[in-house]
N, C-alpha and C positions, 0 to 999 in steps of 0.2 A: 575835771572835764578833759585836760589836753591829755592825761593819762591813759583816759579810755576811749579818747579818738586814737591816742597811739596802739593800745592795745587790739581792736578790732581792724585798724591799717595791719597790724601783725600777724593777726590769726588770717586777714585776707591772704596775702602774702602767700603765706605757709601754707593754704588749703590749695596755691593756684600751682605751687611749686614743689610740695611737698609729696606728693604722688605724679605716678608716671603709670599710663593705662597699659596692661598688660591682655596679654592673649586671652581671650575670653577659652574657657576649658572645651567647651564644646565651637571650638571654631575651625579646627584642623581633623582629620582623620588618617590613617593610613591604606595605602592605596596597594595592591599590582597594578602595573602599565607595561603595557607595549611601547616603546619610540619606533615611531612615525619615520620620524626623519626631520628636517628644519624645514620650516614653511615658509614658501616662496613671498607671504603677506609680510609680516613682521619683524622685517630686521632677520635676530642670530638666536630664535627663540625656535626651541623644535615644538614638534608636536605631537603628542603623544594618545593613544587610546587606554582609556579605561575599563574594565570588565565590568560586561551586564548585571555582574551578580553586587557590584558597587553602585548602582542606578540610584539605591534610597539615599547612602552614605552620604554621593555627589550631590544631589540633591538640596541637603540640609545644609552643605558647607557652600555651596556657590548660588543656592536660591531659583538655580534653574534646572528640570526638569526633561530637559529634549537632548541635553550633550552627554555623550558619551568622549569626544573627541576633545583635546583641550589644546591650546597654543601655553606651553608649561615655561611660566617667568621663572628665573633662578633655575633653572637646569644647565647644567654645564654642559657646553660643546662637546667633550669629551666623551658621552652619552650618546651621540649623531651616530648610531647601529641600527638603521631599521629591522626590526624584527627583536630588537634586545630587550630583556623583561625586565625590569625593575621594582623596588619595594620602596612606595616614595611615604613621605607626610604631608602633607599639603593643607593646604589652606585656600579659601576666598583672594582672589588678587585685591589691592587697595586702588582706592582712585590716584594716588599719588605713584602706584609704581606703573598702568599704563601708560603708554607711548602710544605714538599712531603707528596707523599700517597703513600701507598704499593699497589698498584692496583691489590688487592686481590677482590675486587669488581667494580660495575659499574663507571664508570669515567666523573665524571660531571662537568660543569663549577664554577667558586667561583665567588659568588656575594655577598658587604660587606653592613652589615647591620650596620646604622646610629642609628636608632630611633627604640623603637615598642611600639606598643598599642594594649591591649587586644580587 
């Protein structure tokens, strides 16, 4: 008996720790964008536009349907060129990496950036 209470305490264990959840395949896409420039709402996050012809792409990875424009988490400052094109990866922002914003300005969706290339 205490064998096979030890045993199933182990296999719990192992099933809680034993795996770590990884990026679902279809959760990220690649993108062109335009930088915006940093938005006066949220902190040191710029903001960037997406091309119309990415409308469906955006869609399936953020769940929302009306943005073209995005406040882009994980983009580096360094990127602050308005009018500069980029080739990003992105993904869905997580509930845990939002922050607030003073919504002293326009209020735009967050969508997190993987990857970019000039």
């Amino acid at each position: 008996m205490k064998s096979s209470i030890k045993l199933i305490l182990l296999c719990l264990l192992m099933s809680g720790i034993g795996c770590t959840r990884d990026e679902e395949p279809n959760n990220s896409g690649v993108f062109q964008v335009t930088v915006v420039g940093k938005g006066i709402d949220c902190g040191s996050l710029l903001v960037i536009d997406f091309e119309q012809d990415d409308q469906s792409g955006i869609d399936v990875i953020t769940g929302t349907s009306e943005w073209l424009r995005f406040y882009a988490y994980n983009l580096d400052m360094k990127y602050n060129q308005p009018g500069k094109i980029l080739k990003v990866t992105a993904r869905k922002t997580k509930d845990e990496e939002l922050s607030p914003c003073t919504h002293l300005g326009p209020t735009y969706p967050w969508i997190t950036i993987l990857n970019v290339e000039e």
